[in-house]
C-alpha positions in Angstrom: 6.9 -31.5 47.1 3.6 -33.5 47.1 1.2 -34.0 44.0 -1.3 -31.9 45.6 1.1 -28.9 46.6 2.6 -29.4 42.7 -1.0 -29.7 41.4 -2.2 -26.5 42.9 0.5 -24.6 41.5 0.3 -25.8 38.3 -3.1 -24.3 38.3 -2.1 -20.8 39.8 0.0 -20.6 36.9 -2.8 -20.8 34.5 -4.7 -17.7 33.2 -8.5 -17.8 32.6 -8.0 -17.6 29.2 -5.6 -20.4 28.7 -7.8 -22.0 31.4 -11.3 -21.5 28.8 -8.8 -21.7 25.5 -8.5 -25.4 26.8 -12.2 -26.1 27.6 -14.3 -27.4 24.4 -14.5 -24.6 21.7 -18.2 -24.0 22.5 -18.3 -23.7 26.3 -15.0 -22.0 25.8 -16.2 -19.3 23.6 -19.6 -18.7 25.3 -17.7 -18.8 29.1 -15.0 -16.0 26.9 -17.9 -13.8 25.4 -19.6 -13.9 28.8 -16.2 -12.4 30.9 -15.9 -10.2 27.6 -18.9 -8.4 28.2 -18.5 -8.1 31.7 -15.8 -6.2 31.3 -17.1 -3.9 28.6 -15.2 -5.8 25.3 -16.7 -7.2 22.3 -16.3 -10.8 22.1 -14.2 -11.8 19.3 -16.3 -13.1 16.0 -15.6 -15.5 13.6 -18.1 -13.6 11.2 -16.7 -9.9 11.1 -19.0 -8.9 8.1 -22.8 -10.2 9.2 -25.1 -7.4 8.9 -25.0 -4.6 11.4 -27.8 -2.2 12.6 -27.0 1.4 11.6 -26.5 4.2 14.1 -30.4 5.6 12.6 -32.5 4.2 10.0 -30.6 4.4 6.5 -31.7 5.4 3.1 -29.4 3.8 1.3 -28.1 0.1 2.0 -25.3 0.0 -1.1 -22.7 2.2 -2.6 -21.2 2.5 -6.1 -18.3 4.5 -6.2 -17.3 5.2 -10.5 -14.0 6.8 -9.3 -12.9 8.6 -12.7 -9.1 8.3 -11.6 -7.1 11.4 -13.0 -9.2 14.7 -12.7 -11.9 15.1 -15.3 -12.4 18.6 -16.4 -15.1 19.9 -15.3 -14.8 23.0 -18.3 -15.2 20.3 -20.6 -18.1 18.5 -19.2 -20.6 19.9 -16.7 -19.1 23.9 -16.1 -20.8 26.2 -18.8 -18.7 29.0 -18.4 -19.5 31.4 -21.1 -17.5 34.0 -20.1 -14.4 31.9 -20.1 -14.4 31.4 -23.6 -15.0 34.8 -24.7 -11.8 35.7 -22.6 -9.8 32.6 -23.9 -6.1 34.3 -24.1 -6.9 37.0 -21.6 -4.9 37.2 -18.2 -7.1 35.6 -15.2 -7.0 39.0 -12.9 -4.4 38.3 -10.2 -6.5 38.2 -7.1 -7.3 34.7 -8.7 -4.5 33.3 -8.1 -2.4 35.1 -5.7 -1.5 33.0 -3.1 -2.2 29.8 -5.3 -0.5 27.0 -5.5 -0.3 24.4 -8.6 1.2 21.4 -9.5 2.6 21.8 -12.8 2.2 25.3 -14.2 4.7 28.1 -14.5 4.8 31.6 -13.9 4.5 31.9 -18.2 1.2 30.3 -17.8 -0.2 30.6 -14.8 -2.5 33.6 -16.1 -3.7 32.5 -19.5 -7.0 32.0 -19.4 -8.1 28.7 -21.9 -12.5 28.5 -23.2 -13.1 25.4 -24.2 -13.8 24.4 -27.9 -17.2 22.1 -26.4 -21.0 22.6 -27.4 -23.2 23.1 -23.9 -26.8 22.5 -23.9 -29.6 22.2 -21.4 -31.5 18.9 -20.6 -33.9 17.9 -17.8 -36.6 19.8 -16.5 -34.5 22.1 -15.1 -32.2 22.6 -17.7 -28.8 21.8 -16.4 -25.9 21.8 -19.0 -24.1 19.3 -19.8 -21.5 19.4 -22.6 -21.6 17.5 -25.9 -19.0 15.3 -24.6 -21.5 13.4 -22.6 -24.1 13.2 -24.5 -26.2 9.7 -22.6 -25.6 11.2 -19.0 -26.9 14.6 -20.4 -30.3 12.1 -20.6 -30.4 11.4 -17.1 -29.8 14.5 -15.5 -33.0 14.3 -13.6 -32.4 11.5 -12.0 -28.7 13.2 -10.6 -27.5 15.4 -8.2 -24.6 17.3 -9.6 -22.3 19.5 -7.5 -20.7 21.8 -9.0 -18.2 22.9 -5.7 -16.7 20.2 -4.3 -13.2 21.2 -2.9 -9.9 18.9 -1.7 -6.8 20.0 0.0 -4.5 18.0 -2.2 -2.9 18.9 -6.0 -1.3 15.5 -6.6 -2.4 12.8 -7.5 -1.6 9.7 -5.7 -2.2 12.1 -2.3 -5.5 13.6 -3.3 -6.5 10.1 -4.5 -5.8 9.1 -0.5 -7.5 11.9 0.4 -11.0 11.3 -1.6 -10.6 7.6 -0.6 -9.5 7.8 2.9 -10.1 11.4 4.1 -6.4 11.5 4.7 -3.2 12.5 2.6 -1.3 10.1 4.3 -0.6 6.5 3.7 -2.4 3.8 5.2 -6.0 4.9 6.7 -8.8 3.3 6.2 -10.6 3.4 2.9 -14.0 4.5 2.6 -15.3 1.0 1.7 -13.7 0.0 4.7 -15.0 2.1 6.8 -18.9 1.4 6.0 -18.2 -2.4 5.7 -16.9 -1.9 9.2 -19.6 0.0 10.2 -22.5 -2.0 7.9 -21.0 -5.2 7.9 -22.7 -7.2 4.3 -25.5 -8.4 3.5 -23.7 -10.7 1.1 -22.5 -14.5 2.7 -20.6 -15.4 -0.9 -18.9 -12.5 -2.0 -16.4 -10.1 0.1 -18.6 -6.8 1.4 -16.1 -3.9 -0.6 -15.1 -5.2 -3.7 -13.1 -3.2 -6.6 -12.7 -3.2 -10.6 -10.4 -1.4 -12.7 -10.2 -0.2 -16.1 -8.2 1.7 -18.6 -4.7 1.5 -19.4 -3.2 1.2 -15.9 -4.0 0.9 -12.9 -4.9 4.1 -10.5 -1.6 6.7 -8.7 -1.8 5.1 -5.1 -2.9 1.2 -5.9 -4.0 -0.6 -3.4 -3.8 1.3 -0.8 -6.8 3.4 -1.9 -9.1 0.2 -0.7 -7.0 -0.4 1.9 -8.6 -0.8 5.5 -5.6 1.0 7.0 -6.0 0.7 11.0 -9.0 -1.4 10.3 -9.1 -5.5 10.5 -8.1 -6.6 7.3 -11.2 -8.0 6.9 -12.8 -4.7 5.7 -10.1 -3.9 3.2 -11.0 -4.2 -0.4 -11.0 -7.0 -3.0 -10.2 -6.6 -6.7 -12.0 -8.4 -9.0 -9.9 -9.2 -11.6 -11.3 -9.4 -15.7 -9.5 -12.2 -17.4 -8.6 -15.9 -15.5 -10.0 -16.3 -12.3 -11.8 -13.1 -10.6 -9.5 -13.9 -7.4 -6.1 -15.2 -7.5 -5.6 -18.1 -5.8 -9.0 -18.8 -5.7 -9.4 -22.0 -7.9 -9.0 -25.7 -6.4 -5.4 -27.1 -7.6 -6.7 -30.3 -9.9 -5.0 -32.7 -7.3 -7.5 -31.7 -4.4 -11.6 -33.3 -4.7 -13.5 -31.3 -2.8 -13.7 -33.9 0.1 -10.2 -32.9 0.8 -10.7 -29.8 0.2 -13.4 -29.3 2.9 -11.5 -31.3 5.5 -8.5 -28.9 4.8 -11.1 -26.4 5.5 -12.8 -27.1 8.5 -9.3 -28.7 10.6 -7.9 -24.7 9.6 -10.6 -23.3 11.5 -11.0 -25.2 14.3 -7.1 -24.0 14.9 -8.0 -21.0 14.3 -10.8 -20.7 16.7 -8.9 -22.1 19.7 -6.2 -19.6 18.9 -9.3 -16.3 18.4 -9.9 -17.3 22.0 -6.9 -17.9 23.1 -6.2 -14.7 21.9 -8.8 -12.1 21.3 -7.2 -10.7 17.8 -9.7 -9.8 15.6 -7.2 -10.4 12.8 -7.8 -13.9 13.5 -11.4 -13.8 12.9 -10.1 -12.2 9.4 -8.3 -15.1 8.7 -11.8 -17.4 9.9 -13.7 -15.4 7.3 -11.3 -15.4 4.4 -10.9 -19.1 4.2 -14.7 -19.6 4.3 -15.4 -16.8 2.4 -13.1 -18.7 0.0 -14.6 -22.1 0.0 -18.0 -20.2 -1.0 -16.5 -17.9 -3.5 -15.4 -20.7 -5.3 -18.9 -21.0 -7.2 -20.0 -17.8 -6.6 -17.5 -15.4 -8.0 -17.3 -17.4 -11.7 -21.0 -17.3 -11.8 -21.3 -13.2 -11.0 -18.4 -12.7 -14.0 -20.4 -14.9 -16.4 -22.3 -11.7 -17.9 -23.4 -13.6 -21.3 -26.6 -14.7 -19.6 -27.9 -11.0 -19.4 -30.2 -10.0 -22.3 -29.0 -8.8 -25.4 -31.0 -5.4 -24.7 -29.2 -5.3 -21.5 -26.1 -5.7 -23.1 -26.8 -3.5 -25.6 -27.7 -0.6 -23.3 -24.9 -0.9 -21.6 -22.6 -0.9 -25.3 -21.3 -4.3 -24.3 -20.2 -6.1 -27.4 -18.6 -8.8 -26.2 -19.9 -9.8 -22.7 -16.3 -11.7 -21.9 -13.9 -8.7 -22.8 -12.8 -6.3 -20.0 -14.3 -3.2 -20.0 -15.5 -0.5 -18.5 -19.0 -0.7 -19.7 -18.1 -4.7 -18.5 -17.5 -3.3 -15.1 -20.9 -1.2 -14.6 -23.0 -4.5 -15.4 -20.7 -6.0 -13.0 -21.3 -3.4 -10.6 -25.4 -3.5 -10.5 -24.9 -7.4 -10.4 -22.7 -7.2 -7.1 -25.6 -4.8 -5.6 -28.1 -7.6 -6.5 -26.5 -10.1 -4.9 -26.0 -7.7 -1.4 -22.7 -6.5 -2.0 -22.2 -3.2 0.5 -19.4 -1.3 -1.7 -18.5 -1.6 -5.1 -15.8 0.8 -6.8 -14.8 1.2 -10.3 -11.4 2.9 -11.0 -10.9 4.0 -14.8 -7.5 5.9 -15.7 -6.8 8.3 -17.6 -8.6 11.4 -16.7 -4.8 13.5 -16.9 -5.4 16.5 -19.3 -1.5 18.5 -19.0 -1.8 18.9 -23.0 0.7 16.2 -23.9 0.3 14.0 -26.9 -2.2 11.7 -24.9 -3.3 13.7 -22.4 -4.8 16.6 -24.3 -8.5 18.2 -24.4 -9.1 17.4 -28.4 -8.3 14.1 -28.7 -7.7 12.2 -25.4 -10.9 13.8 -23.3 -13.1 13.0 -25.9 -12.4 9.6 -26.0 -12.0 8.3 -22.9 -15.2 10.1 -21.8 -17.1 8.3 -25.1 -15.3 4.8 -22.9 -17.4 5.8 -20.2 -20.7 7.8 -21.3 -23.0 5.2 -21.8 -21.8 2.6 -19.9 -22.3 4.9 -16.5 -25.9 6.0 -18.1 -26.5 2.8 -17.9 -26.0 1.8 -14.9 -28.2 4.4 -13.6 -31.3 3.5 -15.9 -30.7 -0.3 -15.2 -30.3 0.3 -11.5 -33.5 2.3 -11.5 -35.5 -0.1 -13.9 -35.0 -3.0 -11.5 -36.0 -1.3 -8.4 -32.2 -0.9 -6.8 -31.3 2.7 -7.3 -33.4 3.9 -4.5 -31.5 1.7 -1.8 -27.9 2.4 -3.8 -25.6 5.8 -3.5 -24.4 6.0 -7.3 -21.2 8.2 -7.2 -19.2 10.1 -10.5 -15.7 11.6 -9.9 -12.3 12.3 -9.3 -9.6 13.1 -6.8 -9.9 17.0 -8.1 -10.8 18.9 -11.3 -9.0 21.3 -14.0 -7.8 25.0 -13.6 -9.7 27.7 -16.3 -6.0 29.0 -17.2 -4.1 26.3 -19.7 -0.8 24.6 -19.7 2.0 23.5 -22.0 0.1 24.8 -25.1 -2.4 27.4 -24.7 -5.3 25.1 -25.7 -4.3 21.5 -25.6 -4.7 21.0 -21.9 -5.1 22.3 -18.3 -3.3 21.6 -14.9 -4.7 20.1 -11.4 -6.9 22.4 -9.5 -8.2 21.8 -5.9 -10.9 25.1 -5.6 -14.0 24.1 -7.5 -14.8 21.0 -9.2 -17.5 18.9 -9.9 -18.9 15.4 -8.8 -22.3 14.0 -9.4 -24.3 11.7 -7.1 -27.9 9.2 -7.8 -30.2 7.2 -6.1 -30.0 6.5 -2.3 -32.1 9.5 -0.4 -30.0 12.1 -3.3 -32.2 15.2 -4.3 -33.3 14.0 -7.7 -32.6 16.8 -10.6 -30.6 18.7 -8.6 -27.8 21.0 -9.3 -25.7 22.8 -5.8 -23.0 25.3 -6.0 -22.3 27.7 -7.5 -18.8 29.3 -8.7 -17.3 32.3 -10.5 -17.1 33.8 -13.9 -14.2 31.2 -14.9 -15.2 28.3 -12.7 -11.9 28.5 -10.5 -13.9 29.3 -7.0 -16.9 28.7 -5.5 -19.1 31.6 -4.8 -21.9 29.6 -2.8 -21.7 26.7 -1.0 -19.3 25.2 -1.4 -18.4 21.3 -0.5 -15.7 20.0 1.1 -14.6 16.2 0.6 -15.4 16.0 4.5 -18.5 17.3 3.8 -19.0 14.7 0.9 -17.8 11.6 2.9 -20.3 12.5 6.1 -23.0 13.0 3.7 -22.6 9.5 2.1 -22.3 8.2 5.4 -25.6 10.0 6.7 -27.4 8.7 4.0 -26.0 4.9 5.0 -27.3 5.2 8.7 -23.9 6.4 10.3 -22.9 9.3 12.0 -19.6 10.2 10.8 -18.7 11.2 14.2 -19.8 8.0 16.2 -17.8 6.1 13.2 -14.2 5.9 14.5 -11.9 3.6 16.0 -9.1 4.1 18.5 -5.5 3.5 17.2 -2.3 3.9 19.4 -3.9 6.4 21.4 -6.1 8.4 18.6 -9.4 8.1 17.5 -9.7 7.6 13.8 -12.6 8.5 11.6 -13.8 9.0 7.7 -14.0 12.7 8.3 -10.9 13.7 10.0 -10.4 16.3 13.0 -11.8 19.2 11.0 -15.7 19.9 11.4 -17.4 18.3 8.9 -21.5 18.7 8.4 -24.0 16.5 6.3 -25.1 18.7 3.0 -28.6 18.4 3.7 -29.8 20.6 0.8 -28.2 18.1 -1.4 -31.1 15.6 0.4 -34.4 14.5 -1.2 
């Protein structure tokens, strides 16, 4: 066979994208992006989470998500339900819960109707209530809009945390960091775009898969922050390495990586791109956003920080208007334990009282401080759980109350909200919603709306299916809960 005839097969057996993974990474690429959009692909990017323009103009660029992991009661805290208490004892009526299903009670308790022991008052100018329990956010009512029917499908835990997260019982979908990182990208070059911070004594039913990014590129899934050694494991420079070497290592990484992304066209790869330069910046960055003792000591104070190095929740809210300052898109805070069965630490006396004293101030800050600075108007501030607390009471008749799906409450600031604004309406006992009532779909498309995205155009296609925030069941933006 002659050179030429070997020569030109050789070449037949080459595709074009070996053919341009080959080429020089910059006329490769460009040549790659061109064919790409030829044939109706996105080009692959090596910088996943640069700013994207919404589907409409946005009212809100940021999100803070204060995820009260557990269930608060919303009897104990926001639900003046008068009525309740004078019945406290009394058998709920039937019709109530007929049909009903619950995660822990029995047939012996399912009908006991528990008041609660709490002082209610009215604040703002329109006089919402808010229980003695939380006494600072009582003080900025009028800057919140508090709903007072949100509804969930799920009775569980870990599942109805998926659910409030994801829009999904089931394991692994996307997050709903994820998805408006994915749909936003950050406006943040040093820090990841969704990042997460815990507090209390454990860590929330579901872990990480609650800021996962589920069918999503990695890229989009969330980080946690941690409170004591480095923020980011791994993160820190092994003592061995100067930064020369460090850089080198850095650089001769991606350029691998690159000639593989075309080579290749997974996105995943562009993860990896991102997360090793995201890295390298980090490095500085991250120590330098942890290193609260700079703020003032009024700021500190507001907040009830003590000790601007110990991990706290109050720690965490400071931490949480720092990350909007510096761009971050999404910023969750879990705190654990909101479980109120009755047990020894888990009943309404003892246990709700404290943990919502952990938390009162702290989230009244952020609000004020937020709003002080100029921020709140451009950031969602959200307040609450996977579900709330039934009116009937469990294990003793008034040391605690089980899981309930039909009514609870949730509150929401800043970002486009309606501004001293209570919605919803439920029953004598607080166990249904007479008017307008709010599904989580409901919730998440509202959030989304106020971000710039429609919550149907937000979606991905996955082996076949088209995945969004909001599921296949309608969903509608609230748009009384709207300034």
């Amino acid at each position: 066979m002659s050179n030429k005839l070997r020569t030109d097969n050789l070449l037949r057996e080459q595709t074009r994208r070996h053919f341009f993974s080959r080429c020089s990474m910059g006329v490769g690429s460009m040549a790659l992006a061109s064919l790409m959009a030829e044939q109706g692909q996105a080009a692959p990017s090596a910088h996943p989470m640069q700013p994207k323009t919404p589907h409409f103009p946005a009212k809100a660029k940021n999100v803070i998500f204060l995820f009260m992991a557990g269930g608060p009661s919303q009897l104990e805290t926001f639900e003046y339900k008068p009525e309740l208490t004078k019945r406290n004892g009394e058998p709920i009526p039937q019709s109530f819960v007929e049909g009903k299903r619950f995660a822990f009670m029995n047939s012996s308790h399912r009908s006991d109707l528990l008041g609660t022991t709490r002082t209610f008052q009215r604040y703002g100018q329109n006089g919402t209530w808010v229980s003695d329990l939380l006494p600072h956010t009582a003080n900025i009512v009028d800057e919140l809009t508090i709903v007072k029917t949100c509804k969930t499908d799920l009775f569980n835990h870990a599942p109805a945390k998926f659910f409030m997260n994801t829009g999904s019982g089931l394991f692994g979908r996307p997050s709903m960091g994820a998805w408006v990182t994915y749909g936003l990208g950050s406006e943040c070059d040093d820090l990841p775009g969704f990042l997460v911070l815990q507090s209390g004594p454990r860590g929330p039913r579901g872990g990480a898969v609650l800021w996962g990014s589920g069918v999503l590129p990695t890229t989009y899934q969330g980080v946690p922050l941690r409170n004591q050694g480095d923020p980011i494991l791994n993160l820190s420079t092994p003592d061995s390495i100067d930064p020369t070497q460090q850089r080198a290592v850095v650089d001769a990484v991606r350029e691998l990586n690159l000639k593989r992304l075309v080579e290749t066209g997974d996105e995943e790869i562009s993860t990896r791109i991102n997360a090793y330069e995201l890295a390298y910046r980090m490095q500085s960055s991250a120590p330098e956003l942890m290193d609260t003792a700079g703020e003032s000591a009024e700021t500190l104070a507001m907040y009830g920080i003590k000790d601007p190095n110990e991990s706290s929740y109050a720690r965490n809210c400071l931490l949480a208007r720092r990350l909007v300052e510096r761009g971050v898109r999404f910023i969750q805070l879990y705190h654990t334990n909101w479980d109120h069965h009755g047990g020894p630490t888990e009943n309404l006396q003892e246990h709700l009282p404290a943990i919502c004293k952990e938390i009162d101030q702290a989230t009244a800050a952020l609000v004020m401080d937020l709003k002080r600075r100029g921020l709140l108007e451009d950031t969602i501030v959200i307040w609450g759980g996977e579900f709330g607390r039934t009116p009937m009471g469990e294990v003793r008749a008034t040391t605690g109350r089980n899981h309930h799906i039909d009514a609870f409450t949730m509150w929401f600031a800043g970002g486009g909200f309606k501004a001293g604004h209570v919605y919803g309406e439920t029953d004598e006992f607080g166990f249904g919603a007479i008017e307008n009532p709010v599904h989580v779909h409901d919730l998440h498309a509202t959030i989304l709306h106020q971000l710039g995205l429609d919550h149907h155009r937000l979606s991905v296609r996955f082996q076949g299916l088209d995945f969004r925030l909001t599921g296949v069941d309608p969903a509608h933006v609230v748009k009384d809960l709207l300034a």
